[in-house]
N, C-alpha and C positions, 0 to 999 in steps of 0.2 A: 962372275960378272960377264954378260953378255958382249961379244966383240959389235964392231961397229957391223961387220959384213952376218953376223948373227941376228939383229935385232933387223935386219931388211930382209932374212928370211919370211914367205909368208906361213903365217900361222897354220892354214890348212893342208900345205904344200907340206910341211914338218910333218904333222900326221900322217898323210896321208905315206909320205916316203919312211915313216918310223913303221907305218902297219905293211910296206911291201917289203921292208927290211925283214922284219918279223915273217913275217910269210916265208920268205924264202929259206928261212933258219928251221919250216914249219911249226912255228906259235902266233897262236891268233889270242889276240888278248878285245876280247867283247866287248869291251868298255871304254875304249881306245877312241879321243875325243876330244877334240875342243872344249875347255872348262868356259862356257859361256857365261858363267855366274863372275866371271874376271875379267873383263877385257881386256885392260888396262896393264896385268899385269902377264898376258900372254902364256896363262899356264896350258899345260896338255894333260888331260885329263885319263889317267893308265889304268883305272879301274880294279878289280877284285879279281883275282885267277884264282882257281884249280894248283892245289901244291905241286902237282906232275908237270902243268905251265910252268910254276916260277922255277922249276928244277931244273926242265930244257931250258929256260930262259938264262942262270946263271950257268949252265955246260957251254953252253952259245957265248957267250959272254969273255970266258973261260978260253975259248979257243980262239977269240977272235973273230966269229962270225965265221969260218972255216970248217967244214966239212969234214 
């Protein structure tokens, strides 16, 4: 469940800091978006990767976003 200072996050603002996040980890996920088919329900839309993407993505994960 979303906290109260969560749900006043803005929607694009989450993106857009979830794909510099990723970036910086270097994984670019293509897909990576606003699910405009839901308003209401504020999802983020992460798309389809490359197994080599979702592999750095759980090593990154793994480490803590740390280098």
């Amino acid at each position: 469940m979303a906290t109260k200072k969560q749900q006043n996050i803005d929607l694009v603002t989450a993106v857009e800091s979830l794909r510099a996040a990723l970036a910086e980890a270097g994984i670019v996920l293509p897909s990576l978006s606003v699910d405009v088919a839901s308003p209401k329900l504020r999802l983020v839309e992460l798309g389809r990767v490359r197994f080599d993407v979702a592999a750095r993505l759980a090593e990154a994960l793994q480490r803590g976003g740390r280098e």
